[in-house]
C-alpha positions as CSV (number, residue, x, y, z in Angstrom):
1,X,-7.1,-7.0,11.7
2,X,-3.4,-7.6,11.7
3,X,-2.4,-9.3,14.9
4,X,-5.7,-10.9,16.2
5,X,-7.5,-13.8,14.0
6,X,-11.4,-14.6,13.1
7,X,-11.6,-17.3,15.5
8,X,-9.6,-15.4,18.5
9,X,-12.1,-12.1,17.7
10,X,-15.0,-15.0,17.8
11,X,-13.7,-16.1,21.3
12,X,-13.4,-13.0,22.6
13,X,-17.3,-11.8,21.6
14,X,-18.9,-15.1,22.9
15,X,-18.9,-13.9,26.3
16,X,-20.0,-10.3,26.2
17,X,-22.8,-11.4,23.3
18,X,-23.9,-14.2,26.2
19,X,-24.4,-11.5,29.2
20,X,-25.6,-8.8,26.8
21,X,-28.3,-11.4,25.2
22,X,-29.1,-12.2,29.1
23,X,-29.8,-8.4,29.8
24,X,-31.0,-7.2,26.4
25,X,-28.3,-4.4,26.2
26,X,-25.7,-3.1,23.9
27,X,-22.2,-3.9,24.4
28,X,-21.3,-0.3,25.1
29,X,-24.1,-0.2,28.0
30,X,-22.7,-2.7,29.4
31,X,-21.2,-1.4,33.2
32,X,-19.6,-4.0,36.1
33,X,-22.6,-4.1,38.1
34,X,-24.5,-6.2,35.5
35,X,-21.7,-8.1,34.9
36,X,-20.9,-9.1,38.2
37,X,-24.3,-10.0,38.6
38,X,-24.3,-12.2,35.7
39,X,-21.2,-14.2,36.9
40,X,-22.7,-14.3,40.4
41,X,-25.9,-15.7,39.3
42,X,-27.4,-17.1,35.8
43,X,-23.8,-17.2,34.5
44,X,-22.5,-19.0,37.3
45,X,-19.5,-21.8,36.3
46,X,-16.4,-23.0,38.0
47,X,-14.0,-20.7,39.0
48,X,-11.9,-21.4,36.0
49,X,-14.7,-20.3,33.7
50,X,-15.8,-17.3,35.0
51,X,-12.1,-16.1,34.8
52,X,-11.4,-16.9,31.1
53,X,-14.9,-15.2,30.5
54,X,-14.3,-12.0,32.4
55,X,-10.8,-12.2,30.8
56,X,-12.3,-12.7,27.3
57,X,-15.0,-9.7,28.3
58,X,-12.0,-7.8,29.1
59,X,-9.8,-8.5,26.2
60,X,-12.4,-8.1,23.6
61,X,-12.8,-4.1,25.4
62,X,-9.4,-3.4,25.3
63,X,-9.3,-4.8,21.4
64,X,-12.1,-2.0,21.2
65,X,-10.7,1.1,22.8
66,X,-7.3,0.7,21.5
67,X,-8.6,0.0,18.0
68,X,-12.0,1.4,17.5
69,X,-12.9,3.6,20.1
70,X,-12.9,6.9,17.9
71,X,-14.7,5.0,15.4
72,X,-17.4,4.2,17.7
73,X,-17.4,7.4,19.8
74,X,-17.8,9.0,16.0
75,X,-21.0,6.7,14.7
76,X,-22.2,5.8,18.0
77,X,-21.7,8.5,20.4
78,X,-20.6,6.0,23.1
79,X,-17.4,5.9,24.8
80,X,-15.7,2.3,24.5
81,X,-15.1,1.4,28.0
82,X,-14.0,-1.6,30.0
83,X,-17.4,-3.2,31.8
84,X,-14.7,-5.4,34.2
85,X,-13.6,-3.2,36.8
86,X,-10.4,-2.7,38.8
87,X,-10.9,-6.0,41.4
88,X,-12.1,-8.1,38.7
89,X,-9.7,-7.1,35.9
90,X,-6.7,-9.8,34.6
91,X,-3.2,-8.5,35.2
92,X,-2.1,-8.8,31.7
93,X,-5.1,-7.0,29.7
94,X,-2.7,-7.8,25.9
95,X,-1.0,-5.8,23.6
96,X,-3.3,-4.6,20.8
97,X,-1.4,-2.0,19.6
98,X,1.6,-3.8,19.3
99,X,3.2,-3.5,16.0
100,X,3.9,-7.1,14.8
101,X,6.6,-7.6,12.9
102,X,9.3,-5.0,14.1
103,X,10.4,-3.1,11.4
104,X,13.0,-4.2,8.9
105,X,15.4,-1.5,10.8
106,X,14.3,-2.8,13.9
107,X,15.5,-6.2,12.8
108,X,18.2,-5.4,11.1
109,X,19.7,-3.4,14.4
110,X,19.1,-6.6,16.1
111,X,20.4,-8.8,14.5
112,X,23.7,-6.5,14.2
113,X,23.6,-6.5,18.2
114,X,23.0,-9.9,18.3
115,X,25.6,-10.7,16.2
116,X,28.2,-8.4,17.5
117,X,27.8,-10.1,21.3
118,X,28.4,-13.2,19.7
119,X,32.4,-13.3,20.4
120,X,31.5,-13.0,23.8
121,X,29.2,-15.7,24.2
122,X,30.0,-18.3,27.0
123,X,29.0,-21.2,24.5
124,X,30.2,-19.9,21.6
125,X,28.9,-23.0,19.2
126,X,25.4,-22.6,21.0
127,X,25.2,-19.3,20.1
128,X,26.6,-19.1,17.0
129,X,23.7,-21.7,16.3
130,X,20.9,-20.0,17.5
131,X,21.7,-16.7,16.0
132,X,21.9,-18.7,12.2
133,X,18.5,-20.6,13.2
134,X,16.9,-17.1,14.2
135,X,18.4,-15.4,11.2
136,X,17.4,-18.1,8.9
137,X,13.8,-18.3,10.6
138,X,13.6,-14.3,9.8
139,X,14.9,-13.9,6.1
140,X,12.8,-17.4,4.9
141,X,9.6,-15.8,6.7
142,X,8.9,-20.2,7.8
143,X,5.6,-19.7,10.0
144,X,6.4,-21.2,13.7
145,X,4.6,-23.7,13.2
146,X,6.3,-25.1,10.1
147,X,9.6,-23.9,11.9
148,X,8.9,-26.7,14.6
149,X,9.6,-29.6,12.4
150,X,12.9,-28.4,10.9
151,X,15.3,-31.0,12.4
152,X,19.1,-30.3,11.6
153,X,19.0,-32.6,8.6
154,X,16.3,-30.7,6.8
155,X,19.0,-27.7,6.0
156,X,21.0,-28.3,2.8
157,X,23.6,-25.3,3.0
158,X,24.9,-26.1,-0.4
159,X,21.8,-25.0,-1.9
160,X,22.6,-21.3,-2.3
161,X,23.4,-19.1,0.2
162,X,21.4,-20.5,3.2
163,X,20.3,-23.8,2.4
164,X,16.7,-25.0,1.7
165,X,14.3,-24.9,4.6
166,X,11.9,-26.9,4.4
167,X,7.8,-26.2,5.2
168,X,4.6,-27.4,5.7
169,X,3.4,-24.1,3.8
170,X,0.3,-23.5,2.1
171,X,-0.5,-22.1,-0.9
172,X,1.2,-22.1,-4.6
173,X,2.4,-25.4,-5.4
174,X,2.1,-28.0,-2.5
175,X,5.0,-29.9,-3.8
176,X,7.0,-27.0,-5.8
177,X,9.3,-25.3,-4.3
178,X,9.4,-21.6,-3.2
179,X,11.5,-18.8,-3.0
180,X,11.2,-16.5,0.2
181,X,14.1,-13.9,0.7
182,X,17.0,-16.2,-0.9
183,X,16.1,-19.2,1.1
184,X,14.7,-22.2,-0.8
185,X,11.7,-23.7,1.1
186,X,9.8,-26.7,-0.5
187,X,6.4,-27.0,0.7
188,X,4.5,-29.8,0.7
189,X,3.4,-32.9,3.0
């Protein structure tokens, strides 16, 4: 499931298997009344709560329509639909569908464009820099995470053609060192 985890998935299902468990039903029988009801009542918490809930409930549909609703329609014969109506739905209902990464043309005509306003950049060492961090970030695939603790120092630019980068990786060799689109990156502690 490219773009959503185990443990987000987990967090989205908690919710809707807690108010389907309360009224014995199926997720896809699930409608707003009951759920409103549930929030109003048994599943009563602080306002906080009942919002990342109904916003979990909500997410975990859209996950469903925009990914499995044919699927379900097929083997289930039910139509995957949204139990959190219009007044009670989030603003932002997520992405699902988004196609994460862009494509390597996608990239590569942004980084062109990017590089091409460059001249005309009001700070032109500040963005000079942020267009080689970026760049560098891209073509070493360095998870954010790991990108977070590069600190000027950690870049070596007379190690081939970009310099090592290094990462708090897993996998292979904890200590080795690996080679990810011409950038050196040791992993380890």
């Amino acid at each position: 499931m490219a773009g959503l985890a185990a443990t987000t998935l987990n967090q989205l299902v908690q919710p809707v298997i807690e108010v389907c468990t309360f009224y014995g039903v199926l997720p896809w029988e699930l409608s707003s009344r009951p759920l409103d009801q549930y929030f109003a009542g048994p599943g009563r918490r602080g306002h906080t709560t009942i919002r990342k809930k109904i916003t979990s409930v909500d997410q975990y549909f859209a996950f469903l329509e925009q990914r499995y609703a044919d699927e379900i329609l097929r083997r289930f014969g039910a139509a995957v639909e949204s139990p959190v109506d219009a007044f009670n739905r989030p603003r932002h209902r997520g992405d699902f569908g988004l196609r994460i990464p862009p494509s390597r043309t996608e990239m590569k005509a942004f980084f062109t464009s990017w590089r091409q306003e460059l001249c005309s950049a009001r700070k032109y060492p500040v963005a000079v820099r942020n267009y080689v961090m970026a760049k560098t970030a891209y073509i070493s695939g360095v998870r954010a995470t790991e990108l977070c603790l590069v600190r000027l120092g950690d870049l070596h630019w007379d190690n081939g053609q970009w310099g090592p980068l290094p990462g708090a990786g897993q996998g292979g060799s904890r200590l080795g060192a690996a080679r990810a689109g011409g950038i050196h990156v040791r992993r380890g502690p």
